[in-house]
C-alpha positions as a printed Julia matrix, in Angstrom:
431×3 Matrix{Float64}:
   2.54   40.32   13.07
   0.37   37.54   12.3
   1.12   33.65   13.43
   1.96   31.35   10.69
  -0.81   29.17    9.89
  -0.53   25.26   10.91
  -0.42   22.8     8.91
  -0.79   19.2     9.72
  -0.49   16.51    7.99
  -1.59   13.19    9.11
   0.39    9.69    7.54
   3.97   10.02    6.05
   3.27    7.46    2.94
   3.69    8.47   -0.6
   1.37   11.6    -0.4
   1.78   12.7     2.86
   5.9    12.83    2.79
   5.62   14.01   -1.07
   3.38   17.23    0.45
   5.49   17.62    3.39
   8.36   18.05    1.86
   7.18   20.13   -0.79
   5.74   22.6     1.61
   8.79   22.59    3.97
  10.14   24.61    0.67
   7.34   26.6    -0.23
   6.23   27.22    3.55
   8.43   26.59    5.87
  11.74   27.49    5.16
  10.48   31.07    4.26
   8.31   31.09    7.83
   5.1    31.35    5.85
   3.45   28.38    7.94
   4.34   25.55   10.56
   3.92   22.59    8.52
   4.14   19.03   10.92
   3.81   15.54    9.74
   2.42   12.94   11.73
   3.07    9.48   11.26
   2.99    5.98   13.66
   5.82    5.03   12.44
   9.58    6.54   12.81
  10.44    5.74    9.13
   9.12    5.74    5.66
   9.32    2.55    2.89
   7.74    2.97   -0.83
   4.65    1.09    0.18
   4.52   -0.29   -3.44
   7.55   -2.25   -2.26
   6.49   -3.53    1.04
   6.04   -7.56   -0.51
   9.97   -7.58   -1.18
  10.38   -6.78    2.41
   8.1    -9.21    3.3
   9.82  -11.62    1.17
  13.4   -10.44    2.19
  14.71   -9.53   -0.79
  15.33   -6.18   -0.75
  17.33   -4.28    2.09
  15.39   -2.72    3.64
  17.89   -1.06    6.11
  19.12    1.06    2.8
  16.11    2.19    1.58
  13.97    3.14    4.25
  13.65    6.68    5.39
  13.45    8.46    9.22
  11.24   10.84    9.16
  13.4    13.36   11.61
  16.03   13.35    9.82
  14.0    13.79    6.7
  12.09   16.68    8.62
  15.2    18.32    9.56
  16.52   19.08    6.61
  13.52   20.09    4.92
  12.11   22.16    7.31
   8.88   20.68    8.5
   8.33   19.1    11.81
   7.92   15.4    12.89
   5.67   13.86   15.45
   5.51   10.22   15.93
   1.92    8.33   16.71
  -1.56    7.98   15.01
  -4.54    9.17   15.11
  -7.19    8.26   17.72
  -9.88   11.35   17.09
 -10.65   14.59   15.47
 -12.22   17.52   16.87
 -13.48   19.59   14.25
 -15.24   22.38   16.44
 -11.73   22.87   17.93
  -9.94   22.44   15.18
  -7.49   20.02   16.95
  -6.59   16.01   16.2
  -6.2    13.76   19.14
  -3.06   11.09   18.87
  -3.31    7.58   20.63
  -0.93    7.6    23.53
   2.83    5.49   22.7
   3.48    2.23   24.25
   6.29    0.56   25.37
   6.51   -3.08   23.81
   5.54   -3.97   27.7
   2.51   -2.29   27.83
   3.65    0.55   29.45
   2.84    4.5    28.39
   5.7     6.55   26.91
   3.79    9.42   25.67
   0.43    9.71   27.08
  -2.34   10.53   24.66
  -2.06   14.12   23.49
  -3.73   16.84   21.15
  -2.46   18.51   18.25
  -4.13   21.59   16.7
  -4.0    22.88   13.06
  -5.86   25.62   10.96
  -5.52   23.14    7.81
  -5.71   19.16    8.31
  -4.26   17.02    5.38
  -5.36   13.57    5.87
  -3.09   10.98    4.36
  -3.42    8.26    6.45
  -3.38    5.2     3.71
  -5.21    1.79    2.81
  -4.94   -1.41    4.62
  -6.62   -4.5     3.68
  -9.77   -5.05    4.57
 -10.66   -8.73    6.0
 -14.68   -7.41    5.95
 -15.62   -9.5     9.19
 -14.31  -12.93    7.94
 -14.09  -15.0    10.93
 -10.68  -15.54   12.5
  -8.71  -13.91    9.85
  -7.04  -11.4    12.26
  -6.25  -14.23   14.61
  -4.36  -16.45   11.98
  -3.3   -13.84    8.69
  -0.49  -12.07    8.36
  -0.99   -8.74    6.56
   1.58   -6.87    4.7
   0.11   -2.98    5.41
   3.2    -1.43    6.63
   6.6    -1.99    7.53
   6.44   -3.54   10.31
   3.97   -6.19    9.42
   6.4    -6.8     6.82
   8.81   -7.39    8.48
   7.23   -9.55   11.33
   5.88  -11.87    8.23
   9.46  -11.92    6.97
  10.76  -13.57   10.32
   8.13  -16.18   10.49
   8.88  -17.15    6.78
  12.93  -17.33    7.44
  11.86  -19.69   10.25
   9.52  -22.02    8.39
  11.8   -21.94    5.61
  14.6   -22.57    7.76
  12.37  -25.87    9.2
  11.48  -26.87    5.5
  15.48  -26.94    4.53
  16.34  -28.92    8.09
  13.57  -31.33    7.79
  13.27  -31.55    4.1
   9.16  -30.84    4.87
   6.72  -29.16    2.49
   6.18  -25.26    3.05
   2.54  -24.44    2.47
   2.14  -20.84    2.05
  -1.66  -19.34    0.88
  -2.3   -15.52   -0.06
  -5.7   -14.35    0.04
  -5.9   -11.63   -2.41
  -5.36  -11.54   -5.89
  -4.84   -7.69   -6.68
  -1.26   -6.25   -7.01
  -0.15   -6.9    -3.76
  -1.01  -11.02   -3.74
   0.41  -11.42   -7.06
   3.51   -9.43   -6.52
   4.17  -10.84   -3.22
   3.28  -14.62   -4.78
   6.05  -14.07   -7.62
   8.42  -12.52   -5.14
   8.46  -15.45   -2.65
   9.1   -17.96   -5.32
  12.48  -15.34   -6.5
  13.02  -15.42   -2.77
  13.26  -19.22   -2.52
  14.96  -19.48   -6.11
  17.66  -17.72   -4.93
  17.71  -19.24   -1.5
  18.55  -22.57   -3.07
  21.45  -21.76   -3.68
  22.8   -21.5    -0.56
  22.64  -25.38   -0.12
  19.3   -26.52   -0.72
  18.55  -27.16   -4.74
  15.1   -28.66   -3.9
  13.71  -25.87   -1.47
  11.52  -24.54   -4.52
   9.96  -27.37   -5.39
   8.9   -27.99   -1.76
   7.11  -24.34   -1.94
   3.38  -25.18   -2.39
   1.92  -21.71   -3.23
  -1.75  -20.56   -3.61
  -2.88  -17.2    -4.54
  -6.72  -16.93   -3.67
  -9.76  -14.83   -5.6
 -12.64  -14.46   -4.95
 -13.46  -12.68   -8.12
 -13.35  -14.38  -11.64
  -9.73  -13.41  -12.53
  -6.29  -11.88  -11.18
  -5.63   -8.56  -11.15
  -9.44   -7.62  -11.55
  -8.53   -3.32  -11.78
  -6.14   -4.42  -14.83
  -7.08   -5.32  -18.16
  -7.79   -8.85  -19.23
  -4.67   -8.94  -20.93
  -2.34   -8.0   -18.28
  -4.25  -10.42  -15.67
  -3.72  -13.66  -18.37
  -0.56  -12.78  -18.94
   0.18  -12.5   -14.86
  -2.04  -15.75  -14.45
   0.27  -17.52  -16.92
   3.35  -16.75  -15.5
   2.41  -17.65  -11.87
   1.61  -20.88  -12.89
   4.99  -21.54  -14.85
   6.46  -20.41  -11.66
   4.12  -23.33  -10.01
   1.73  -21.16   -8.28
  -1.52  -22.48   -7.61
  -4.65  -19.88   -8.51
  -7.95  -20.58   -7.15
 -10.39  -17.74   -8.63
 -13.8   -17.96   -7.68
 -12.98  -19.23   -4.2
 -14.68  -17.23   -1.69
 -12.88  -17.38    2.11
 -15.7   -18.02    4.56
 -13.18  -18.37    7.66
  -9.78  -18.61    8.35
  -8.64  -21.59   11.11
  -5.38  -22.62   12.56
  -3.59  -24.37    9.55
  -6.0   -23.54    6.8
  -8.79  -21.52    5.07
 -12.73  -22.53    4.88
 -13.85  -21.56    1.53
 -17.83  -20.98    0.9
 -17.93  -24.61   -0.85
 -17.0   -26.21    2.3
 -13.38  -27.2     0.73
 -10.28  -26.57    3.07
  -7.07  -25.28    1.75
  -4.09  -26.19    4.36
  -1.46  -23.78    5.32
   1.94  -23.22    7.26
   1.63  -19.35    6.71
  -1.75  -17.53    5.74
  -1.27  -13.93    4.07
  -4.29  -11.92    3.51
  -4.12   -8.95    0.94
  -8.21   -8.84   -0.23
 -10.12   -5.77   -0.07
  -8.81   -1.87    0.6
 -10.09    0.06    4.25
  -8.9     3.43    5.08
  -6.74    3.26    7.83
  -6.88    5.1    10.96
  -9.49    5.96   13.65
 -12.25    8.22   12.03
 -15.47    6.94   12.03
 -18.69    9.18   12.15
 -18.36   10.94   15.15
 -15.65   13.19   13.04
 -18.9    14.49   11.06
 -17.48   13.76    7.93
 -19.06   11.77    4.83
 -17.64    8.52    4.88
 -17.61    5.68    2.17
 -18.36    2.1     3.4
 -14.56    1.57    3.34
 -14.05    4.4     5.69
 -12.98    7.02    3.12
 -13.56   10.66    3.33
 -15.52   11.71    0.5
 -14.05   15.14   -1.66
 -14.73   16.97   -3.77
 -12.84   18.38   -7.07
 -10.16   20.26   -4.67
  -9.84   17.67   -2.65
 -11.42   19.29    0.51
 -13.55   17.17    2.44
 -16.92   17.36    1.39
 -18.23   18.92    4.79
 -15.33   21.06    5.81
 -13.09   23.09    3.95
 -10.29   23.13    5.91
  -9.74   19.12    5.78
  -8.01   18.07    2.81
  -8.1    14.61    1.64
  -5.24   12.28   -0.18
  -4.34    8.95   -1.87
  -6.05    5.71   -0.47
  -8.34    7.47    2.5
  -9.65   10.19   -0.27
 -12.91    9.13   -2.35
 -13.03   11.07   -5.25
 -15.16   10.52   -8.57
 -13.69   12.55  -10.95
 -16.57   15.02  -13.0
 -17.95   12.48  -15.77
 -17.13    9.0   -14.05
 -19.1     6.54  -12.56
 -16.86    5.31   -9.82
 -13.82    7.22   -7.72
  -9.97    6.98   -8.39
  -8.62    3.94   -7.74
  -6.44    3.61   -4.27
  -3.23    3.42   -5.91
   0.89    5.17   -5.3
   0.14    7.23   -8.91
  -3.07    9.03   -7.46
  -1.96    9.88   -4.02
   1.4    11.13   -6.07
  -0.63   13.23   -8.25
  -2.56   14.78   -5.75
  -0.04   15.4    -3.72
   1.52   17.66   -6.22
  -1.77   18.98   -6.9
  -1.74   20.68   -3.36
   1.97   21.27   -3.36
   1.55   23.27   -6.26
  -1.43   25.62   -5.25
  -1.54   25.2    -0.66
   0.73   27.93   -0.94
  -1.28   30.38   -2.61
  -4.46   29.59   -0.68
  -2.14   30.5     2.55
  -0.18   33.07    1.55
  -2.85   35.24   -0.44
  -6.15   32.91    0.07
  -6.2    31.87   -3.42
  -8.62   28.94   -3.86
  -6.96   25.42   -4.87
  -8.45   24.29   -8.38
 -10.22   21.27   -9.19
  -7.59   18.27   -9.33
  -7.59   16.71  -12.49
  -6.11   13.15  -12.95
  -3.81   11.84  -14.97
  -3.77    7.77  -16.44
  -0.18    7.29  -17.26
  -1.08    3.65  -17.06
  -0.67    0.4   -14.78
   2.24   -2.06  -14.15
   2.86   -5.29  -12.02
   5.94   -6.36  -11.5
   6.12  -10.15  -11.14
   9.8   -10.14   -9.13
  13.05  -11.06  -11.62
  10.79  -13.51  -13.81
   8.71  -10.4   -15.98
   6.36   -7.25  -15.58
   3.56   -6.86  -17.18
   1.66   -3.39  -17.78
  -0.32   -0.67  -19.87
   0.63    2.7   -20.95
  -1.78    5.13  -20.44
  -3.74    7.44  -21.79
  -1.92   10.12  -22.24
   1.59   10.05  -24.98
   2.02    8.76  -28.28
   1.36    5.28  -27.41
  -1.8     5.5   -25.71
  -3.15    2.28  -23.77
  -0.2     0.14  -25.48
   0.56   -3.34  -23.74
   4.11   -3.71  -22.68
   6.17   -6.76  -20.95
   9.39   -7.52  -20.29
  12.95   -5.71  -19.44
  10.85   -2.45  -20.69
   7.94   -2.47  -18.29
  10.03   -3.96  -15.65
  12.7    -0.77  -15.86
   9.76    1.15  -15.99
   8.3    -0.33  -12.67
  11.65    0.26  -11.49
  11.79    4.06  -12.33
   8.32    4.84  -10.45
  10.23    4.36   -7.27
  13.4     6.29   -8.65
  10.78    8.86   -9.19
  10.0     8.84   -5.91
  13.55    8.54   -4.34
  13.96   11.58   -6.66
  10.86   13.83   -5.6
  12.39   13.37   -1.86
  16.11   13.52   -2.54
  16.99   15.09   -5.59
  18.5    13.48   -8.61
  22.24   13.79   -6.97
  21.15   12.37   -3.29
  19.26    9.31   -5.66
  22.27    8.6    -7.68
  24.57    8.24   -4.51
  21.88    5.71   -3.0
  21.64    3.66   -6.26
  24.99    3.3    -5.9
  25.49    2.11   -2.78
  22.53   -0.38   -3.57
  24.57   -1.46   -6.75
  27.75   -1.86   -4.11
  25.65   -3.41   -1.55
  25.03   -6.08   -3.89
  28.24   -7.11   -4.8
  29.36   -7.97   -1.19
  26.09   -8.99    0.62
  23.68  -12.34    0.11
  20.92  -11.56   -1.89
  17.95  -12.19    0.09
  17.57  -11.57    3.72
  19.32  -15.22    5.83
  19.21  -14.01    9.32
């Protein structure tokens, strides 16, 4: 009798957790392969949602997922860590050895092999060089940056309601994440005054930095005025144009030679593949660090390497630039492979070519309004929307999710408890 194939999957984010649970159905419950997800962290967040964590105001402690658990009861395994190398001779990933937070090794580095590799190891931002940047920004990549920005800004804010000082807060970035994270700081403050403090808001001295001519550049024009015109009503300062040459303790140097001051610095500009492959792996890499695919989503050099979501580049047959790194894509293609990995195991079927769906764009500017497009598929192709509709509908793409992982029954129960939650706890995080 034959050994079940391996399957690895590498970063538990929207694709990789979508696939791995899929498969544990599919695969692994029946014994048809040993599917094992990797990640570097022991639980999973909606990424999409990682600026309300940052903000503190959403619970976090409710809505995050462990991945053992998770594992357990969908019949995959779970290995904590990330990846340091890949052997592609031997068929065989290498994970960085786990540290204690005093330096100390828990888990010594250690190798993992596989007969097929799914790479989903993400997007973080990319600060392309800019001088001092990692020394002074915050970034909001996971959950644990998140969270580590969230207890710096409970402290300043804390200082700002004490000693009645200005907060000074700049984002760097004005895609999704910069604008959704500027609207939901102002909601965070909003509510925060009232629990003593009517004036805290007006003390809030935001900027939200582009370096491009508009907000929201990968949206259309429409959807970035109408974002640019509620951040301002909210008081949000928007400097497009403004290119960061370096960032400095208490500030950013833009290219004009113009300072912009700053108790907390955020940067959310660019989009880098996370992770540790480089081109010793032998595969075809974009500038950003993406493996390039092709139309199954294998890598372009190796065929048993498949690649998802934000570390994929993929230019669909006809287009003149690759999929966007966005939750919708890696979702899609996740499905894609859930769908049709089974076959290629179980009876070496060949996967077929992935083919994308638009179903559109939102951002969600906190409690204040959402802005969005349909997309192009439906009755009302491309149509603008705003409002309680397109902020619902923001709301149901993580539902979906919730759903996808849970079932409709499990989803209820935990929208539930959220509702409940909410009732008898403050709602943003105090302490």
């Amino acid at each position: 009798m034959s050994t079940p194939p391996r399957i690895l999957i590498l970063g538990g984010g929207v694709a990789g957790l979508t696939l791995a649970t899929r498969l544990g159905a599919s695969l692994g419950q029946p014994g048809h392969a040993h599917i094992t997800l990797v990640d570097r962290s022991p639980t999973h967040v909606w990424k999409p949602m990682l600026h309300t964590i940052a903000a503190g105001t959403w619970d976090v402690s409710q809505q995050q997922l462990s991945y053992i658990a998770h594992a357990a009861s969908h019949h995959f395994s779970y290995q904590i860590g990330a990846l340091a190398g890949l052997d592609r001779t031997a068929r065989q990933v290498t994970l960085a050895p786990l540290l204690a937070q005093d330096g100390s090794v828990l888990v010594a580095q250690r190798a993992l092999p596989y007969d097929l590799l799914v790479l989903a190891i993400g997007s973080r931002a990319n600060d392309f060089g800019t001088l001092g940047v990692a020394e002074h920004c915050h970034f909001i990549d996971s959950q644990a940056q998140a969270e580590a920005f969230n207890a710096t800004l409970r402290g300043r804010v804390l200082r700002s309601v004490v000693q009645r000082e200005v907060l000074r807060i700049v984002i760097v970035g004005g895609g999704a994440t910069g604008v959704e994270l500027a609207a939901e700081l102002c909601s965070m403050l909003d509510t925060a005054s009232s629990y003593g403090d009517e004036r805290i808001l007006d003390r809030l001295h935001l900027t939200l930095v582009e370096s491009g001519p508009r907000i929201l550049a990968a949206f259309p024009a429409h959807v970035s005025a109408s974002s640019a015109a509620q951040l301002e009503r909210l008081g949000v300062a928007l400097r497009t144009g403004a290119r960061v040459m370096a960032a400095e303790a208490g500030g950013f140097r833009l290219a004009d030679g113009s300072r912009i001051d700053a108790d907390l610095m955020v940067w959310a500009a660019g989009v880098k593949a996370e992770g540790a492959l480089d081109d010793s792996s032998g595969l075809q890499l974009t500038r950003a660090r993406q493996v390039v695919v092709g139309p199954t989503l294998q890598s372009s050099v190796d065929p048993a390497i498949f690649v998802l979501g934000d570390g994929a580049s993929f230019t669909p047959p006809g287009a003149d630039k690759p999929l966007p790194p966005t939750a919708q894509v890696a979702n899609q293609q996740a499905l894609h492979l859930a769908r049709h990995l089974p076959a290629l195991v179980r009876h070496d079927k060949a996967v077929p070519p992935f083919v994308f769906h638009d179903l559109g764009a939102l951002v969600s500017l906190s409690q204040y309004n959402a802005f969005g497009t349909l997309g192009k598929f439906g009755f009302f192709k491309g149509l603008f929307v705003q409002g309680k509709f397109a902020q619902l509908s923001h709301l149901l793409l993580y539902r979906r999710h919730q759903i996808g992982l849970h079932g409709v029954w499990h989803t209820f129960v935990m929208w539930l408890a959220e509702r409940l939650n909410r009732r008898v706890k403050p709602r943003i995080r105090l302490s």
